[in-house]
TORZA-868665 format. One record per residue (C-alpha): residue number from 0; residue in three letters; chain; x, y, z. Coordinates in steps of 0.5 Angstrom, whole numbers, always signed. Each point is the difference from the previous one (the first is absolute). Layout:
# TORZA-868665
[dofi NUM,"ALA","A",[X,Y,Z]]
...
This chain:
# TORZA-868665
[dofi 0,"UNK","A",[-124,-47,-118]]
[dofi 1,"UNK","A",[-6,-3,+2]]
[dofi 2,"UNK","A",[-6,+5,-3]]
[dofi 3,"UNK","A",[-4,-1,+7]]
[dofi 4,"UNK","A",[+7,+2,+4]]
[dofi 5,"UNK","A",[+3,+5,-3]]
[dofi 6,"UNK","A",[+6,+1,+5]]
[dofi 7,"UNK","A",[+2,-7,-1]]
[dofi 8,"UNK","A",[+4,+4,-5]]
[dofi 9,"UNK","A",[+6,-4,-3]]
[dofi 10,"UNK","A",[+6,+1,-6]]
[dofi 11,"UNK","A",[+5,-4,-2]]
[dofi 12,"UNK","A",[+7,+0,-2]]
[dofi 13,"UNK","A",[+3,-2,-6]]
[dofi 14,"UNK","A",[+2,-6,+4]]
[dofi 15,"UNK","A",[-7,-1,+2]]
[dofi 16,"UNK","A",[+1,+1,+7]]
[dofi 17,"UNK","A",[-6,+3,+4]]
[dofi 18,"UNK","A",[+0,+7,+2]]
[dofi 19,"UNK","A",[-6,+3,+4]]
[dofi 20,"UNK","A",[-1,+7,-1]]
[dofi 21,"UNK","A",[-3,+3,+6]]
[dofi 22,"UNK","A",[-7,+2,+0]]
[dofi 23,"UNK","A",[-2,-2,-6]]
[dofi 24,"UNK","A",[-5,+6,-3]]
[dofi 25,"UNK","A",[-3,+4,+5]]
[dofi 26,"UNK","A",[-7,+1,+1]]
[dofi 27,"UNK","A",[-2,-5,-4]]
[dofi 28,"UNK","A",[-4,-5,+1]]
[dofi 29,"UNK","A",[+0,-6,-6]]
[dofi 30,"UNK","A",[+4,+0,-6]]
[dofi 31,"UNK","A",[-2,-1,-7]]
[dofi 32,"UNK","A",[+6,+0,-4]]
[dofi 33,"UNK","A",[+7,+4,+1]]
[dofi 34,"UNK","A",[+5,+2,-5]]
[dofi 35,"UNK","A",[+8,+2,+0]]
[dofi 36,"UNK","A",[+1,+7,-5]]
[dofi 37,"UNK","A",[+5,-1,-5]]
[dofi 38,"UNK","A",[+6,+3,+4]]
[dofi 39,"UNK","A",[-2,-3,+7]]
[dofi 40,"UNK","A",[-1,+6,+3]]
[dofi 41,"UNK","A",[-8,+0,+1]]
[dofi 42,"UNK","A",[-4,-5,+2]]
[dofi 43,"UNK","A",[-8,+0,-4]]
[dofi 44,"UNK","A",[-6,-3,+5]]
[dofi 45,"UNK","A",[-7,-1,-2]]
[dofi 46,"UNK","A",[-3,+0,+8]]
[dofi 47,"UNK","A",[-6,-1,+4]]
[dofi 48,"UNK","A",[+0,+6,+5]]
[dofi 49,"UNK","A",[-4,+3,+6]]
[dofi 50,"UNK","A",[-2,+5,-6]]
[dofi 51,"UNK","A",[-1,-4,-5]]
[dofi 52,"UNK","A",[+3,-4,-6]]
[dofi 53,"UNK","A",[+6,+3,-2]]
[dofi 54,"UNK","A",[+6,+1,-5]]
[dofi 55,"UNK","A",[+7,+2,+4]]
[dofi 56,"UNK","A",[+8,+1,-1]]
[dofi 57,"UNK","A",[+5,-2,+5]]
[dofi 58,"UNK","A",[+6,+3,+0]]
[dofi 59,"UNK","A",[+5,-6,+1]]
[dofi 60,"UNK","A",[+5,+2,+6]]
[dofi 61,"UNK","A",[+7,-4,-1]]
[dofi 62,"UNK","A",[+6,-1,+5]]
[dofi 63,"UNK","A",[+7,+3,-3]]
[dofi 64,"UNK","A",[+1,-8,-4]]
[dofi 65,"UNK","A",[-7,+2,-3]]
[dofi 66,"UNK","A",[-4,-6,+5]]
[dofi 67,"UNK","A",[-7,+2,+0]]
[dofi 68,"UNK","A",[-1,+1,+7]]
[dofi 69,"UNK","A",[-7,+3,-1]]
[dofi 70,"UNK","A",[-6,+5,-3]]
[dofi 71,"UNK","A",[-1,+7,+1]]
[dofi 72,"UNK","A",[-6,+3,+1]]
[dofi 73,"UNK","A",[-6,-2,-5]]
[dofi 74,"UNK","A",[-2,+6,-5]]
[dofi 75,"UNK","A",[-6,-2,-4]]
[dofi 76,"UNK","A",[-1,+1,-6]]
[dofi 77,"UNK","A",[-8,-2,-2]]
[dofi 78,"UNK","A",[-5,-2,+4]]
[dofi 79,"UNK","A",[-4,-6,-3]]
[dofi 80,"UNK","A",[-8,-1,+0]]
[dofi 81,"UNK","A",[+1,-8,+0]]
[dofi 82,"UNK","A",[+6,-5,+1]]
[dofi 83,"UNK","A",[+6,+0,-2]]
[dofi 84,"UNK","A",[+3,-5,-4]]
[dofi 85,"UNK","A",[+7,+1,-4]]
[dofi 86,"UNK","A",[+4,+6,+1]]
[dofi 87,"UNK","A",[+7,+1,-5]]
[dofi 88,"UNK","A",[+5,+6,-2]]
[dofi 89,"UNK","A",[-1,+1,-7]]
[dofi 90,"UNK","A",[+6,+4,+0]]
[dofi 91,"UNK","A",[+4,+4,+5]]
[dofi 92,"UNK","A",[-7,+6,+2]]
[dofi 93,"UNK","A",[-5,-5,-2]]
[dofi 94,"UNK","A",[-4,-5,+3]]
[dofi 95,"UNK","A",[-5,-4,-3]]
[dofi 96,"UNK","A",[-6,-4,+3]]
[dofi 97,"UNK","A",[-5,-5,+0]]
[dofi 98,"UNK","A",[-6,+2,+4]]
[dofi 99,"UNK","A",[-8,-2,+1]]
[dofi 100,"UNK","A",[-4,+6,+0]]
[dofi 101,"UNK","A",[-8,-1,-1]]
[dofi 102,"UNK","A",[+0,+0,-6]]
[dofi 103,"UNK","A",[+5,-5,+0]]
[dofi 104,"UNK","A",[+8,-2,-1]]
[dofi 105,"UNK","A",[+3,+7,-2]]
[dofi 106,"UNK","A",[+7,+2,-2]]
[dofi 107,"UNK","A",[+4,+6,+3]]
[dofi 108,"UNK","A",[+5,+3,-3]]
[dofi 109,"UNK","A",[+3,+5,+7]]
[dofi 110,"UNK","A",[+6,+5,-1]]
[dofi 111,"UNK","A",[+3,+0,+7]]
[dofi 112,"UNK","A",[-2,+6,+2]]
[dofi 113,"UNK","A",[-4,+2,-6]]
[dofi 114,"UNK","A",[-6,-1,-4]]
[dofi 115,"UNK","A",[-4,-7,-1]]
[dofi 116,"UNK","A",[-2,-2,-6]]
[dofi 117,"UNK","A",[-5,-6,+0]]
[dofi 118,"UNK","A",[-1,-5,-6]]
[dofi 119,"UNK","A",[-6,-6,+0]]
[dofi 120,"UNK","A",[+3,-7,-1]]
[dofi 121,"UNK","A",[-2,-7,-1]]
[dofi 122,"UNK","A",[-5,-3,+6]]
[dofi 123,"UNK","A",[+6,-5,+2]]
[dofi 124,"UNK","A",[+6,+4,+2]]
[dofi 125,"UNK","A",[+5,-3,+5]]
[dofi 126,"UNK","A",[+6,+3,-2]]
[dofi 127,"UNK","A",[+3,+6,-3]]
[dofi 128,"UNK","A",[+8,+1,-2]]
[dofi 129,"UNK","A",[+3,+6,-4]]
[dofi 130,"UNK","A",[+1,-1,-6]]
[dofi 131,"UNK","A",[+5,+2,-6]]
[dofi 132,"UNK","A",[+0,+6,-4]]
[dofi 133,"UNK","A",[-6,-1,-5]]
[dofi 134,"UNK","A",[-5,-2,+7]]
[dofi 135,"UNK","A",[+2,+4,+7]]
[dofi 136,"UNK","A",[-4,-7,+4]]
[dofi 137,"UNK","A",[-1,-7,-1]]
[dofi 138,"UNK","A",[-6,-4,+2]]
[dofi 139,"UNK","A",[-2,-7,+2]]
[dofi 140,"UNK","A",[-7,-3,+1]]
[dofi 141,"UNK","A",[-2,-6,+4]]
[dofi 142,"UNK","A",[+0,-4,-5]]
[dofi 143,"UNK","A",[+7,+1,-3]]
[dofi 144,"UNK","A",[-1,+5,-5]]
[dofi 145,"UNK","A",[+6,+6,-1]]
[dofi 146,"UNK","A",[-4,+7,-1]]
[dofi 147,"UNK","A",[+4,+5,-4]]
[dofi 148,"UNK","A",[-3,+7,-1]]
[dofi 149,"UNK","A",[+0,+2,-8]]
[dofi 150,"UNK","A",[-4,+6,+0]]
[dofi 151,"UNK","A",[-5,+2,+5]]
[dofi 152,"UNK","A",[-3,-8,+1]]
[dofi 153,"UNK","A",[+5,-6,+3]]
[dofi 154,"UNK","A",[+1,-5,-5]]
[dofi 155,"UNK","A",[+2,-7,+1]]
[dofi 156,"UNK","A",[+8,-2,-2]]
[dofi 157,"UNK","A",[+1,-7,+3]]
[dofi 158,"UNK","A",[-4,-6,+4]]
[dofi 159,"UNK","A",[+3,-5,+5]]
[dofi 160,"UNK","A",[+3,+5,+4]]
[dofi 161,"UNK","A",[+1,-3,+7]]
[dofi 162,"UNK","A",[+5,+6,+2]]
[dofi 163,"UNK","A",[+0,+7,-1]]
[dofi 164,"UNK","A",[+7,+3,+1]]
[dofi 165,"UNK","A",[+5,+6,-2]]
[dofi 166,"UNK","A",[+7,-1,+0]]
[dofi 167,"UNK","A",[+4,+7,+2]]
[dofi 168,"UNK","A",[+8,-1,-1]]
[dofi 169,"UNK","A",[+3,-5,-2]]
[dofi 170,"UNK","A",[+2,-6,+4]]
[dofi 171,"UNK","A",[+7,-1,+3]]
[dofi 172,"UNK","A",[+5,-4,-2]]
């Protein structure tokens, strides 16, 4: 999806043939960035709205051989004082953000459904991932760093990263 036309959604199949999802997101006016929860039910958005810049879940409506056709109708789940710039399911109920507020980039811990928790982070953040079971999220900076919270700070475990990604499942063969 272009982030300026979010009803230019598409997925792919296996085979990577296109598939438009009617609609796109409804009432939203640019995309930030989008994630697929876990299971494939839900899709997780960081929107620009009428209202504001906001968090939302879409439920994902499937045709009987389990194509996506298109997205329900937005909840929100947070509303965010600045832009929006990476959104992750951290696990199955759990999102994770990357935002700007004034004072900076802030990190969001958001139950779906629930309470927020939000964490300060390094000033260069672009990406968040879930993480393993020592660590719920995984960060990475401009420059390349990967953060690692330990504690109550965030650490860095590795540089020259050029992707962040979490693999679910396993392949086919």
């Amino acid at each position: 999806m272009p982030g300026d036309d979010p009803a230019a959604l598409v997925a792919y199949t296996q085979d990577y043939e296109p598939i438009e999802i009617a609609g796109g997101i409804p009432d939203a006016e640019r995309v930030f960035s989008m994630q697929v929860s876990p299971d494939g039910t839900r899709l997780a958005a960081l929107v620009a709205t009428a209202q504001g810049n906001r968090a939302v879940v879409l439920p994902i409506i499937r045709a009987s051989d389990g194509t996506p056709d298109e997205l329900g109708e937005p909840v929100s789940v947070t509303q965010l004082t600045g832009g929006g710039i990476d959104i992750a399911w951290l696990d199955s109920a759990t999102l994770g953000i990357v935002a700007e507020d004034e004072a900076g980039i802030v990190i969001v811990q958001q139950r779906v459904g629930g309470p927020a928790t939000y964490l300060s982070s390094e000033s260069s953040i672009v990406a968040i991932a879930a993480g393993s079971q020592s660590t719920i999220a995984r960060l990475l900076s401009e420059n390349g760093t990967l953060f690692i919270r330990r504690g109550s700070t965030w650490q860095p475990a590795a540089t020259g990263i050029d992707v962040l990604a979490t693999q679910l499942g396993a392949p086919r063969s």
